[in-house]
C-alpha positions in Angstrom: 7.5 42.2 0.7 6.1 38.6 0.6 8.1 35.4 0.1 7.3 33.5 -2.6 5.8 30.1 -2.3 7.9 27.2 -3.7 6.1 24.2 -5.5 6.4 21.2 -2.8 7.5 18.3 -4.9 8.6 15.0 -4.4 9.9 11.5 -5.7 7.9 9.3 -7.9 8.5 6.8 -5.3 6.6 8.8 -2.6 4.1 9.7 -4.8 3.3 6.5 -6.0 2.9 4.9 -2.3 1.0 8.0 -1.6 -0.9 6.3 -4.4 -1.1 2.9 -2.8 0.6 1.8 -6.5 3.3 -0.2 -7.4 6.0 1.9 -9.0 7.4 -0.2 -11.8 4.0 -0.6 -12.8 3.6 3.5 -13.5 4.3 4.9 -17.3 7.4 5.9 -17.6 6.7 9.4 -17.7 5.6 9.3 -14.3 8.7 7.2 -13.2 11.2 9.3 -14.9 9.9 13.0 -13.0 9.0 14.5 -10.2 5.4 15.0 -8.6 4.2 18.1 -7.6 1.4 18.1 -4.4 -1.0 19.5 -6.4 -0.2 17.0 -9.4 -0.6 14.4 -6.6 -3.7 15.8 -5.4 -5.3 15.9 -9.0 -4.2 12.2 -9.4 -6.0 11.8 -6.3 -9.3 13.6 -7.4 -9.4 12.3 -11.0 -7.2 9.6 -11.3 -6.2 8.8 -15.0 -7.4 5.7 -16.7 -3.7 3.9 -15.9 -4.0 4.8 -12.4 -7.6 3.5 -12.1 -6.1 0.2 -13.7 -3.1 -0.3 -11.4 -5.8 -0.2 -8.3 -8.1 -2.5 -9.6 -5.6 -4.6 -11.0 -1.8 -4.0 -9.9 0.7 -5.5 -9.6 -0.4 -4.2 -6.2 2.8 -3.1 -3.6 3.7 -5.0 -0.7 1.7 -2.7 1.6 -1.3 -3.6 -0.4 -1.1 -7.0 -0.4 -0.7 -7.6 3.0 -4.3 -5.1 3.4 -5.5 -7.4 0.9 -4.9 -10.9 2.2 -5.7 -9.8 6.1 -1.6 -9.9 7.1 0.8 -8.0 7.7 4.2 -7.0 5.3 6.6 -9.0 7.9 3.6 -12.0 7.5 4.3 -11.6 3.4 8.1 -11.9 4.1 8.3 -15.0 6.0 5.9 -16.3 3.9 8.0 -16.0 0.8 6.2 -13.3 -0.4 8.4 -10.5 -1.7 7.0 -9.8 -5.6 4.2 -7.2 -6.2 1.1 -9.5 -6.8 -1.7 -8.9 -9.0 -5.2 -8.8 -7.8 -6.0 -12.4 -9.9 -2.8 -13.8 -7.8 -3.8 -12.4 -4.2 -7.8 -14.1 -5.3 -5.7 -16.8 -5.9 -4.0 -17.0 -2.5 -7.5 -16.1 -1.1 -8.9 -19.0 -2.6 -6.2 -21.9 -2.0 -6.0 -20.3 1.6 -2.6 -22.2 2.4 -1.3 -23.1 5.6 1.1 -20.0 6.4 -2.1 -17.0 5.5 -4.4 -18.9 8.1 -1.3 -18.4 10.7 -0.7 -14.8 9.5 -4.2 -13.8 9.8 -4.3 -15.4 12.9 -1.2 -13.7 14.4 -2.6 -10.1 12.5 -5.6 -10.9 14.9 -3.6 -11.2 17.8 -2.1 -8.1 17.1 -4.5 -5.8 16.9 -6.2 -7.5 19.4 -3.6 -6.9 22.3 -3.2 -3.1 20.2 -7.1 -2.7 21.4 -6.6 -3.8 24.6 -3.2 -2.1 25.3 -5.5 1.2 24.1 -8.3 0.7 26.1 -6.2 0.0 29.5 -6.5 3.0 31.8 -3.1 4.6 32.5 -1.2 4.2 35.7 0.0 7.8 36.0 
């Protein structure tokens, strides 16, 4: 006898950051029901026309924008920054390149600076 094998589904929510999409920027339709893997993996393959629109354009999710502008999400925070942006706002915030990004990027480099060198370091076992 063989066991059956169930259909892995899961919240729009997880889909949609499996996305890299802002949820309350999805249709409705995709909002309202659940998301298979393999519908997640054809959204993946061949992304519909909305889904190609929300990456190029957004509202992007917090996640994104912080990859987008060189920070990270807790830089966003104390920053103010707690709305989805679009892609013309973060350009925006690129351009003007206000006080508290230059400190965020500069702290993000810090970070993964001390990451690298905390990787490289030979262990002391």
């Amino acid at each position: 006898m063989t066991a059956r094998k169930t259909v892995q589904t899961m919240k729009p929510a997880t889909a949609a950051k499996k996305l890299g999409v802002y949820l309350q920027a999805t249709p409705a339709q995709f909002q309202e029901g659940v998301v298979s893997r393999d519908e997640l993996n054809a959204l993946q393959a061949d992304p519909p026309e909305w889904l190609r629109d929300l990456r190029r354009d957004g509202p992007h999710p917090r996640a994104v924008v912080a990859a987008k502008l060189g920070v990270s999400i807790s830089g966003l925070a104390r920053a103010g920054v707690t709305e989805a942006l679009t892609t013309d706002e973060i350009e925006s915030i690129k351009a003007e390149n206000p006080d508290w990004l230059a400190h965020e990027r500069a702290t993000q480099a810090e970070v993964r600076k001390e990451a690298a060198r905390v990787k490289h370091q030979p262990s002391e076992d």
